[in-house]
Structure formats: C-alpha cells, structure tokens
matplotlib code that plots the C-alpha trace (Angstrom):
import matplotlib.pyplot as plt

x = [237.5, 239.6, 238.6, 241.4, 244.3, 247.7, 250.5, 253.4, 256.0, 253.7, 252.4, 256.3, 256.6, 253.7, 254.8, 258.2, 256.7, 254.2, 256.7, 259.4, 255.6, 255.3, 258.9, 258.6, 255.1, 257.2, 260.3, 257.8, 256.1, 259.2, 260.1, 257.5, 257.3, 261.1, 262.3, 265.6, 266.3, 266.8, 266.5, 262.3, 261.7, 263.1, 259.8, 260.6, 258.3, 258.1, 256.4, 254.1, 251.9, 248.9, 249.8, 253.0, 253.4, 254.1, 256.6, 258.1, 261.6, 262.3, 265.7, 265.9, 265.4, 264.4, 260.9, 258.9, 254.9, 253.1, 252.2, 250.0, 249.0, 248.9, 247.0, 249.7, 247.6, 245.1, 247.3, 244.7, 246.2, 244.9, 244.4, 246.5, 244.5, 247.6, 251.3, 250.1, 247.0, 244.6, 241.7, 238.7, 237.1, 240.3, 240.5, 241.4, 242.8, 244.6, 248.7, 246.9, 245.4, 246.9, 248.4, 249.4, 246.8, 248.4, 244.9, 244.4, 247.3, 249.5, 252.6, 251.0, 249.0, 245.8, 243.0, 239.8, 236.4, 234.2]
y = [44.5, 44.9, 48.1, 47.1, 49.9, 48.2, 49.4, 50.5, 48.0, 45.6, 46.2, 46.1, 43.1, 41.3, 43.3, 41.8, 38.9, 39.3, 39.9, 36.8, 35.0, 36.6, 36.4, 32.6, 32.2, 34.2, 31.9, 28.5, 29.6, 30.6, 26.8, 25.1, 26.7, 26.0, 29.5, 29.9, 33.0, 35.0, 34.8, 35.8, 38.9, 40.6, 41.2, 45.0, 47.3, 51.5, 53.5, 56.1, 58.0, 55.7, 52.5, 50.5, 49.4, 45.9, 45.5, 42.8, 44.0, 42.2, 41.0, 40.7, 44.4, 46.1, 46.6, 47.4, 46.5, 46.5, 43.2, 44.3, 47.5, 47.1, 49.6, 50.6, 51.2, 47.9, 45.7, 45.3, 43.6, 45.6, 44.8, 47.4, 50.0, 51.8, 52.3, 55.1, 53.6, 50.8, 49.6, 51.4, 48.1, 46.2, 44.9, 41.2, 39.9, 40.9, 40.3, 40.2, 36.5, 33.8, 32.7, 36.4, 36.6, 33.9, 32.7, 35.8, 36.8, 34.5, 35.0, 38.1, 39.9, 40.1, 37.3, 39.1, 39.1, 36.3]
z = [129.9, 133.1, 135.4, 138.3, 137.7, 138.6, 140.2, 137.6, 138.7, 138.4, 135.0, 133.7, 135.3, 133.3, 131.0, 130.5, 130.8, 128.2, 125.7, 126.5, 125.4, 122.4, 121.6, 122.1, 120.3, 117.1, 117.3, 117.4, 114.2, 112.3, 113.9, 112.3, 109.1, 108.9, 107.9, 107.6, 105.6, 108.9, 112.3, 113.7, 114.2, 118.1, 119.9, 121.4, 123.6, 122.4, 125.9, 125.2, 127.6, 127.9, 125.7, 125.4, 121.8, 121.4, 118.1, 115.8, 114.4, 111.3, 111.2, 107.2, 106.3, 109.7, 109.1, 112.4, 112.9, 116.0, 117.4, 120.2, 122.6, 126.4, 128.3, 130.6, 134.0, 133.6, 131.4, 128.9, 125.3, 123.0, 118.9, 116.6, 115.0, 113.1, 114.2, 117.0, 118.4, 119.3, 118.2, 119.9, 120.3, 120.4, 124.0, 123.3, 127.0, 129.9, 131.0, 134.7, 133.4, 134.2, 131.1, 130.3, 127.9, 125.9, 124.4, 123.2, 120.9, 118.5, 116.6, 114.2, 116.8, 118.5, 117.6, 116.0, 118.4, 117.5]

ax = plt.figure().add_subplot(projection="3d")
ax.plot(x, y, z, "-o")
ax.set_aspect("equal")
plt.show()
C-alpha cells in the first residue's frame, strides 16, 4: 500500500500511538456491551524482525491473540494470518494516515477487503 520507508523513531512513535487507539477502541466496546466480568483486554506490542505484532491480553484467563501487524519500516497495518505472520494480502491501512489507520481496524482486528 505505502512504499515510503520511515525512519525508526518515527514508526514507534505512530506506533505507540496506534496502540493507545486500539486500546481505546477495545475499552469502548467492552463499554457498550456492558461487560463487567473483567477488565478489556491490555492492548501490548511483541517486536520481531520485520513486523511488530499487535496483541490483546485477556485479563480473565491470560489468553493472547493478535490484533493486528505493522510493517515495521512503512507502518503498514497489516490483517493477522496466524500468531507469527500476516496476511499476504493483508495490508488494510497505514499508522502514517491521519487517523492512524483508525478506519481501518476495530476493536477485534483488521476490517476484511471489500
């Protein structure tokens, strides 16, 4: 989607940022559908080489599942494929948009291609 490579420190930036979205899009939904059983899940982010893995720590049993990749040089958001890797055709949005990619993702993941 994006070819632009970013500077590291500016990818973590967005990066941060991208998460404290998520995080917030997670703790609206367990809002609305008036959970109270635990506390939403803590949005977390595991580094790899290539891809940082986007993950929802449930705070019931400690279950993990990935939320999201981000392609760690163009900030690409990514749609999970498994626990290790993306989607090959899972480019969904960018945390270089303006809204972070915010369209693109909600409170289980990465939106399917329509």
């Amino acid at each position: 989607m994006n070819e632009a490579v970013y500077n590291p420190c500016d990818v973590q930036e967005r990066l941060d940022l991208y998460v404290a979205l998520v995080q917030k899009k997670v703790n609206r939904y367990f809002e609305i559908m008036e959970y109270t059983f635990a506390a939403p899940p803590a949005i977390t982010v595991d580094y790899g080489k290539k891809y940082a893995r986007v993950v929802k720590n449930d705070q019931l049993n400690g279950g993990r599942s990935v939320h999201t990749f981000v392609n760690m040089l163009t900030g690409d958001i990514l749609k999970s494929g498994s626990w290790k890797s993306p989607q090959k055709n899972g480019v969904r949005g960018n945390i270089f948009a303006d809204d972070l990619g915010a369209d693109r993702v909600n409170e289980h993941g990465a939106i399917y291609l329509r």
